[in-house]
DSSP file (Angstrom, degrees, kcal/mol; ACC not computed):
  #  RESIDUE AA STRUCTURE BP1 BP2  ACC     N-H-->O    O-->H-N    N-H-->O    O-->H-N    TCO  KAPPA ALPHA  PHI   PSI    X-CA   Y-CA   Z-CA
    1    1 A X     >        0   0    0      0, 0.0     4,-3.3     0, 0.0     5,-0.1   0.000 360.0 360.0 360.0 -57.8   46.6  -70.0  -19.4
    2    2 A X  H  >  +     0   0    0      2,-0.3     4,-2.6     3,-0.2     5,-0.1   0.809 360.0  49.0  -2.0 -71.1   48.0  -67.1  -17.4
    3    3 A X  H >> S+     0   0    0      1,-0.2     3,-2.1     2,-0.2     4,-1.1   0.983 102.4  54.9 -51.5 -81.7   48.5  -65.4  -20.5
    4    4 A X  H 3> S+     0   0    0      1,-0.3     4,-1.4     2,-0.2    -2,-0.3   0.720 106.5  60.3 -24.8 -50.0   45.4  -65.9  -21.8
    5    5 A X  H 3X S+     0   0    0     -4,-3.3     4,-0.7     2,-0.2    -1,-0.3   0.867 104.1  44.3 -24.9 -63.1   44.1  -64.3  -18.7
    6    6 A X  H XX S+     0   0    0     -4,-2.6     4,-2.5    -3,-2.1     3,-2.0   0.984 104.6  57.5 -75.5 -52.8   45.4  -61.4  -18.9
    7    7 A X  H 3X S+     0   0    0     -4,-1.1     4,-2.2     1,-0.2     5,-0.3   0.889 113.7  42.7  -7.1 -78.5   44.8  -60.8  -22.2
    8    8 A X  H 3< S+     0   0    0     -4,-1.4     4,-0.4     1,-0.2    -1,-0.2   0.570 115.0  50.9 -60.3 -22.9   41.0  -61.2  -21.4
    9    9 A X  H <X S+     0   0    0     -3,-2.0     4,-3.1    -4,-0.7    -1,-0.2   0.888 112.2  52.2 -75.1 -55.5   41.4  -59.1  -18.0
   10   10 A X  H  X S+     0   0    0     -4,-2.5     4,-0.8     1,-0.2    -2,-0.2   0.781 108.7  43.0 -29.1 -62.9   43.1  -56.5  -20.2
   11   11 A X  H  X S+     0   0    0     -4,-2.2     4,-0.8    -5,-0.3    -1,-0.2   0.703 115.6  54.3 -89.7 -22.0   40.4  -56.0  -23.2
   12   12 A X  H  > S+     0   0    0     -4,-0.4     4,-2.6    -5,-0.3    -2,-0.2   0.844 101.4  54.0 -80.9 -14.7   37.7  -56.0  -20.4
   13   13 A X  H  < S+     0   0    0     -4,-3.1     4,-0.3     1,-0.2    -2,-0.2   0.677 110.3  53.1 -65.0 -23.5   39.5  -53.2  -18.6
   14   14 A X  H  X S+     0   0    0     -4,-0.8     4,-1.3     2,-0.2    -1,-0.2   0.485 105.5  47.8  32.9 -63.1   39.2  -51.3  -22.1
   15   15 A X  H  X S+     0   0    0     -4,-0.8     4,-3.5     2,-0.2    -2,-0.1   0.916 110.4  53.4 -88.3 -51.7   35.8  -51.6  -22.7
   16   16 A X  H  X S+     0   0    0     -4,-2.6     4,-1.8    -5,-0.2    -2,-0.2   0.905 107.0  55.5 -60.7 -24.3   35.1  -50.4  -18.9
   17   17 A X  H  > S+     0   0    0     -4,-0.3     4,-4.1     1,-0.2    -1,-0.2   0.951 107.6  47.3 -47.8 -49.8   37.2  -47.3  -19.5
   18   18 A X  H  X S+     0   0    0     -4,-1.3     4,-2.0     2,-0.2    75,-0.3   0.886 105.3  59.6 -76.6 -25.0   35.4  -46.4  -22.2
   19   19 A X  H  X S+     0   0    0     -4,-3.5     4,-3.3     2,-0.2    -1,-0.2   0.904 108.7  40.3  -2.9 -83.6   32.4  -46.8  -20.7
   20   20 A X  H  X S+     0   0    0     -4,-1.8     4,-1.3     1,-0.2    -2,-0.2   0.960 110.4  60.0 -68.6 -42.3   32.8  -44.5  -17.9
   21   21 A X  H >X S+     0   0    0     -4,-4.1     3,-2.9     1,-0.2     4,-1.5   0.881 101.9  52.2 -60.1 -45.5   34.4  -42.2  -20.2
   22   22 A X  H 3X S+     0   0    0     -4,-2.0     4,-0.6     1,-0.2    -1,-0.2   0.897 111.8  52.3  11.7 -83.6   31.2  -42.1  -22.3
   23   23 A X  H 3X S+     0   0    0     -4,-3.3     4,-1.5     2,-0.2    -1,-0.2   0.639 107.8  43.4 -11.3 -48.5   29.5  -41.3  -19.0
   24   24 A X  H <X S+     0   0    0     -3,-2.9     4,-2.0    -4,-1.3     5,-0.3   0.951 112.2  59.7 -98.9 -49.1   31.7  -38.4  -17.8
   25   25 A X  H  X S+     0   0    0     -4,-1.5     4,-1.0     2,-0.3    -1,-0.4   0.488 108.9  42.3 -21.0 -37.3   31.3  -37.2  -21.5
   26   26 A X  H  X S+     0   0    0     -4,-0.6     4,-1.6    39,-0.3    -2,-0.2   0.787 113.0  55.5-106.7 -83.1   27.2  -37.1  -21.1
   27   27 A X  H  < S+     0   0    0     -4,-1.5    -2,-0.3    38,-0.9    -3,-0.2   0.717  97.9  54.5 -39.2 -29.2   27.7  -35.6  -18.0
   28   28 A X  H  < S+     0   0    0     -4,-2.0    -1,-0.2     1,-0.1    -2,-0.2   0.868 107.9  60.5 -83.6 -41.2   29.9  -32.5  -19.1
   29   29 A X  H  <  +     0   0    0     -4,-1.0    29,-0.5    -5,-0.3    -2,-0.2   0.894  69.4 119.5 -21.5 -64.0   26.8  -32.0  -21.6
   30   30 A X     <  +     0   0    0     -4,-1.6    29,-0.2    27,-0.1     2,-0.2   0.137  69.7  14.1   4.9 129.2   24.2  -31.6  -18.9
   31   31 A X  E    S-A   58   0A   0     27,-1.7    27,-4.1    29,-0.1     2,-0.5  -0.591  97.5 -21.6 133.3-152.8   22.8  -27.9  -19.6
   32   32 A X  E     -A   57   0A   0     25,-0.2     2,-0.3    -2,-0.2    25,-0.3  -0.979  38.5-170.5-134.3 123.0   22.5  -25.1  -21.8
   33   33 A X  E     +A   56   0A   0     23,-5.0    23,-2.8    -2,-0.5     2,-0.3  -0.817  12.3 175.1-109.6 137.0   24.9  -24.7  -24.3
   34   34 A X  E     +A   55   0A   0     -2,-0.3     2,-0.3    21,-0.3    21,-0.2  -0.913  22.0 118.4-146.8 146.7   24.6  -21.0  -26.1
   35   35 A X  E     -A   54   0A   0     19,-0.7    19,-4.0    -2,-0.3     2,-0.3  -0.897  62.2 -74.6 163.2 179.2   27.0  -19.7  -28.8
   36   36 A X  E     -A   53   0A   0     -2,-0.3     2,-0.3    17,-0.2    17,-0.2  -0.803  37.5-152.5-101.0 123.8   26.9  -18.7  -32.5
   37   37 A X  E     -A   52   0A   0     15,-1.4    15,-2.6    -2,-0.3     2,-0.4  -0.979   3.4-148.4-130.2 127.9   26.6  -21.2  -35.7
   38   38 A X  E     -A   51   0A   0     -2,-0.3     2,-0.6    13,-0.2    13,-0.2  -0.895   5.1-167.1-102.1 128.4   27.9  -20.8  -39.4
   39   39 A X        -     0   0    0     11,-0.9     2,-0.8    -2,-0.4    12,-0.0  -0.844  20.2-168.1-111.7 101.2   26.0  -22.3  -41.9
   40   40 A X        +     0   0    0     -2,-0.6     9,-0.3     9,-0.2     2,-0.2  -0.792  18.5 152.7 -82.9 118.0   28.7  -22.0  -45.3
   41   41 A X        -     0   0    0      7,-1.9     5,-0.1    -2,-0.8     7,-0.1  -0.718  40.0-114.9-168.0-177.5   27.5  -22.7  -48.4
   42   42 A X        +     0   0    0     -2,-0.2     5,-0.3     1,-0.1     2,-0.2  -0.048  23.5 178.5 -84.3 143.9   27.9  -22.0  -52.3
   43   43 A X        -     0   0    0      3,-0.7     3,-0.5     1,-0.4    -1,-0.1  -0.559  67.2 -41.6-103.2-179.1   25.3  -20.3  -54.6
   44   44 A X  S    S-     0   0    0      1,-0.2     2,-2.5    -2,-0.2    -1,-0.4  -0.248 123.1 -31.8 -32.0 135.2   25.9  -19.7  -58.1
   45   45 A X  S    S+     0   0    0     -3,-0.1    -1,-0.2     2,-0.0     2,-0.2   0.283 119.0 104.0  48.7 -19.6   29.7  -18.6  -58.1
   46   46 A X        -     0   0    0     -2,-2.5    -3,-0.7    -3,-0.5     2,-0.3  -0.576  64.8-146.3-117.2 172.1   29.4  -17.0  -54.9
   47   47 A X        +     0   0    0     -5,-0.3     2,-0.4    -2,-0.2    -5,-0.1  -0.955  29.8 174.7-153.8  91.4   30.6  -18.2  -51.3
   48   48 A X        -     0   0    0     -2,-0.3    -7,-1.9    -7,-0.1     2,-0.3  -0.987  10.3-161.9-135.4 130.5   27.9  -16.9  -49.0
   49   49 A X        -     0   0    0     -2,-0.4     2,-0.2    -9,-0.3    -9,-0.2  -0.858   6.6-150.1 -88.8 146.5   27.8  -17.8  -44.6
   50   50 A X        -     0   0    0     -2,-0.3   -11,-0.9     2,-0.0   -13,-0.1  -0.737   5.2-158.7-118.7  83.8   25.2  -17.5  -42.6
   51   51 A X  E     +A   38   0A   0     -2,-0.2     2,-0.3   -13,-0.2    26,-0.2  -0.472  17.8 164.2 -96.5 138.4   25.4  -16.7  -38.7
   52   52 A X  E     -A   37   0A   0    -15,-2.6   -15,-1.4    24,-0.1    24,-0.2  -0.851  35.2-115.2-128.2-178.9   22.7  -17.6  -36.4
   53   53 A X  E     -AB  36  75A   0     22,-2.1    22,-1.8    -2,-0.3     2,-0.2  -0.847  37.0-164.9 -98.7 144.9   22.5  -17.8  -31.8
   54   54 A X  E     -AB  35  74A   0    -19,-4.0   -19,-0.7    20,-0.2     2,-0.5  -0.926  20.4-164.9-147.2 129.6   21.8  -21.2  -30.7
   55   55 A X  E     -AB  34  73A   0     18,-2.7    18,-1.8    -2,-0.2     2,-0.4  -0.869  12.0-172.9 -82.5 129.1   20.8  -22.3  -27.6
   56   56 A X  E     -AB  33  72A   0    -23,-2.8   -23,-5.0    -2,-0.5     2,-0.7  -0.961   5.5-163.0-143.7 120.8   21.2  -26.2  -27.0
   57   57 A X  E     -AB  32  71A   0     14,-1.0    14,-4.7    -2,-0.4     2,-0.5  -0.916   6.1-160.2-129.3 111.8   19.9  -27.6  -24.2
   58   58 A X  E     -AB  31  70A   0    -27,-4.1   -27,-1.7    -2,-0.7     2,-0.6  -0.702   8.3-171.9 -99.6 126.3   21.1  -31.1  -23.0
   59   59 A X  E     - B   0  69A   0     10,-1.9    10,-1.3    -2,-0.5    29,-0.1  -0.565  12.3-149.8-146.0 136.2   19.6  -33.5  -20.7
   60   60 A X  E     -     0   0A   0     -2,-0.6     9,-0.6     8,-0.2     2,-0.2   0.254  27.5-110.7 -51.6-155.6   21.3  -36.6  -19.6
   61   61 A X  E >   - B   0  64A   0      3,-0.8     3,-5.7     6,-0.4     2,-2.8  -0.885  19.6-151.0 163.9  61.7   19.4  -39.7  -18.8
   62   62 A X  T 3  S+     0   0    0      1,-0.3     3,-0.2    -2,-0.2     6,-0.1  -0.043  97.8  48.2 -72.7  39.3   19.8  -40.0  -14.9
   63   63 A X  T 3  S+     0   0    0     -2,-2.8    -1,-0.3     1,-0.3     2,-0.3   0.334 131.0  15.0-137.2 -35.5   19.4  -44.1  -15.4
   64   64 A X  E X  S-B   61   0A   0     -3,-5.7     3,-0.8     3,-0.3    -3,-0.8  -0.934  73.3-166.3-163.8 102.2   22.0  -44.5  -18.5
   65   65 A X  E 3  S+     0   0A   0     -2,-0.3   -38,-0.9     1,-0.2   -39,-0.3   0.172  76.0  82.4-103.4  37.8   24.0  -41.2  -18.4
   66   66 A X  E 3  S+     0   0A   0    -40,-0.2    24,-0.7    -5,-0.1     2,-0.3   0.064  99.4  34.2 -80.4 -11.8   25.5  -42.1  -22.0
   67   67 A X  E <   + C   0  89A   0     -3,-0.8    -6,-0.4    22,-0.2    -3,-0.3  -0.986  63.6 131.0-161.0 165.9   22.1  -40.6  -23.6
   68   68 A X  E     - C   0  88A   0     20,-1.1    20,-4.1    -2,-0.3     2,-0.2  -0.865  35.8 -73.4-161.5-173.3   19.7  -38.3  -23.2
   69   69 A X  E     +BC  59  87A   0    -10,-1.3   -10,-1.9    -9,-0.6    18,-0.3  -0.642  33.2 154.4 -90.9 172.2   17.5  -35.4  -24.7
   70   70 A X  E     -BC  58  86A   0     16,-0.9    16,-1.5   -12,-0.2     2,-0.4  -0.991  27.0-122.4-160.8-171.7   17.5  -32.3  -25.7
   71   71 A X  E     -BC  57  85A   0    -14,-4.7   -14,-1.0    -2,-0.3    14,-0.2  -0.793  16.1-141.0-156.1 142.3   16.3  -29.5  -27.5
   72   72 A X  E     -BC  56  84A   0     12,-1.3    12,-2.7    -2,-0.4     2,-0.3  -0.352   5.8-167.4 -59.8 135.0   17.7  -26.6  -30.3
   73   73 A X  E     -BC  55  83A   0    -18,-1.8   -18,-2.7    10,-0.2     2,-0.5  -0.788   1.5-172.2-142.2  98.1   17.1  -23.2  -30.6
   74   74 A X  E     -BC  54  82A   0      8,-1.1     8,-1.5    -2,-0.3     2,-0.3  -0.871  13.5-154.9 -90.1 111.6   18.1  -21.4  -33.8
   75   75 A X  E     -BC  53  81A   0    -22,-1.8   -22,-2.1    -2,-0.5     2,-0.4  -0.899   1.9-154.1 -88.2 109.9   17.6  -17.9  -33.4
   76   76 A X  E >>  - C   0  80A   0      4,-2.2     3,-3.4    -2,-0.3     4,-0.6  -0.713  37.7-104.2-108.1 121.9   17.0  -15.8  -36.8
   77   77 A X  T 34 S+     0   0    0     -2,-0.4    -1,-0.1     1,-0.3     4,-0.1   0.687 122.2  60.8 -10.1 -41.0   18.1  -12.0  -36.7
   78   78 A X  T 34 S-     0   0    0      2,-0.1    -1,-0.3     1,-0.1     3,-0.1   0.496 118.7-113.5 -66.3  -1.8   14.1  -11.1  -36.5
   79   79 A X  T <4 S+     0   0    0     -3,-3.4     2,-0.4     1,-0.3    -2,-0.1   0.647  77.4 128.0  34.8  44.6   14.0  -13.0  -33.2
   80   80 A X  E  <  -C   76   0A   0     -4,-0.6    -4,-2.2     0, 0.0    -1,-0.3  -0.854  41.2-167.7 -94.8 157.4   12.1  -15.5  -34.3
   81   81 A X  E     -C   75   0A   0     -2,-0.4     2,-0.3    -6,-0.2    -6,-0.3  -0.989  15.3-126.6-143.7 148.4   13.6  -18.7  -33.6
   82   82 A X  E     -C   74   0A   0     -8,-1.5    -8,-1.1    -2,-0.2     2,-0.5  -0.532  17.1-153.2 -84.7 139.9   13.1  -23.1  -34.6
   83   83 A X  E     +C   73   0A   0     -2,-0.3     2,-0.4   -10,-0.2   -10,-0.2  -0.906  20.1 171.3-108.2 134.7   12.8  -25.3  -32.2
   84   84 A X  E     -C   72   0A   0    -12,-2.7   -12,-1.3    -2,-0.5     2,-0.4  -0.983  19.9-143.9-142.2 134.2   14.0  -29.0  -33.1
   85   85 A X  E     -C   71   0A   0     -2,-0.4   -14,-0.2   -14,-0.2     2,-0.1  -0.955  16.1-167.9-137.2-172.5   14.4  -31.6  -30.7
   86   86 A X  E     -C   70   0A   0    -16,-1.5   -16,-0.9    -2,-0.4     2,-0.4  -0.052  23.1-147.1-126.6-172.0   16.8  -34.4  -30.3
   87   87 A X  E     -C   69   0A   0    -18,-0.3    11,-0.6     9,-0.1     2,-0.3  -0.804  34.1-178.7-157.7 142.2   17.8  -37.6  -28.7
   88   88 A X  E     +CD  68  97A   0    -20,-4.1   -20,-1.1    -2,-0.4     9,-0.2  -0.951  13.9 180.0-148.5-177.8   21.2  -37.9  -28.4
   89   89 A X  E     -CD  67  96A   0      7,-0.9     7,-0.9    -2,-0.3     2,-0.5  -0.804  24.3-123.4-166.4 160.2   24.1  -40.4  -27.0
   90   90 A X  E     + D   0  95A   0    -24,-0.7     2,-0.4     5,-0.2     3,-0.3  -0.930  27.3 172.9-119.5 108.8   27.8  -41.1  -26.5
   91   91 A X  E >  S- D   0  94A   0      3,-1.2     3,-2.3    -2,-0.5   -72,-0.1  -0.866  73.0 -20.3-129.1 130.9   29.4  -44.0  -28.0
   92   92 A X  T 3  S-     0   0    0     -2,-0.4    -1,-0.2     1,-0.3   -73,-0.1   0.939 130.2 -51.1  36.4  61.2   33.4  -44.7  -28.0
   93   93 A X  T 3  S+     0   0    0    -75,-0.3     2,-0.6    -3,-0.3    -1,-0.3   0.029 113.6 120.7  82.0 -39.1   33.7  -40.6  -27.4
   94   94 A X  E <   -D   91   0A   0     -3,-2.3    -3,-1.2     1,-0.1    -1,-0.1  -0.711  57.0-146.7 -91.7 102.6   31.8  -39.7  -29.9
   95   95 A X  E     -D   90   0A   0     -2,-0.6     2,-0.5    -5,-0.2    -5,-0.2   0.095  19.6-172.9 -60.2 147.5   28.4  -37.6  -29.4
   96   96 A X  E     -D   89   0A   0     -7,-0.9    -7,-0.9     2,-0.0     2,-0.5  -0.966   4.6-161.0-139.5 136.2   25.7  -38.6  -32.1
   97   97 A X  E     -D   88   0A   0     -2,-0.5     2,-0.8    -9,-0.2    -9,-0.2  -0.826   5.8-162.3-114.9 110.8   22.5  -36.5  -32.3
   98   98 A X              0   0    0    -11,-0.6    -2,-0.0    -2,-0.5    -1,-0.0  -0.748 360.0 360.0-109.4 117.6   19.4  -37.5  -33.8
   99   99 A X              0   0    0     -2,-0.8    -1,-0.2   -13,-0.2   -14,-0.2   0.439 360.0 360.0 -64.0 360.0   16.5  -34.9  -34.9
């Protein structure tokens, strides 16, 4: 029984780790994230990239800080720029964003 205890103590100590790590994960999002994005791919024969600025701008979910909104800003040499925005959340590490 002992055994069996721990075991059971064990795999719920596990699941709350990942939890909070989730959390802290959410939480280093918070903000405005700015940087450069390559969009690679093939035409006829050719190999062509495309660099644009993006601004991405997160915010957490001060109730559940595992998800939030946010919203994108793809900036096109002419300086016009798309706006998309998002939902996002962080499950077992992993960010998932849905437009």
């Amino acid at each position: 029984m002992k055994r069996l205890l721990f075991y059971f103590v064990a795999a719920v100590m596990t699941l709350t780790v990942t939890s909070c790590e989730d959390d802290e994960i959410a939480r280093t999002l918070d903000g405005i994230w700015e940087g450069e994005v390559a969009t690679e791919y093939f035409t006829y024969r050719n190999y062509t990239a495309d660099y644009q600025y993006v601004d991405i701008h997160f915010y957490t979910d001060p109730s559940r800080y595992a998800s939030g909104t946010g919203v994108e800003y793809d900036y096109q040499s002419n300086h016009y720029y798309t706006k998309c925005e998002f939902t996002f959340s962080v499950k077992s590490g992993r960010i998932y964003l849905n437009y």
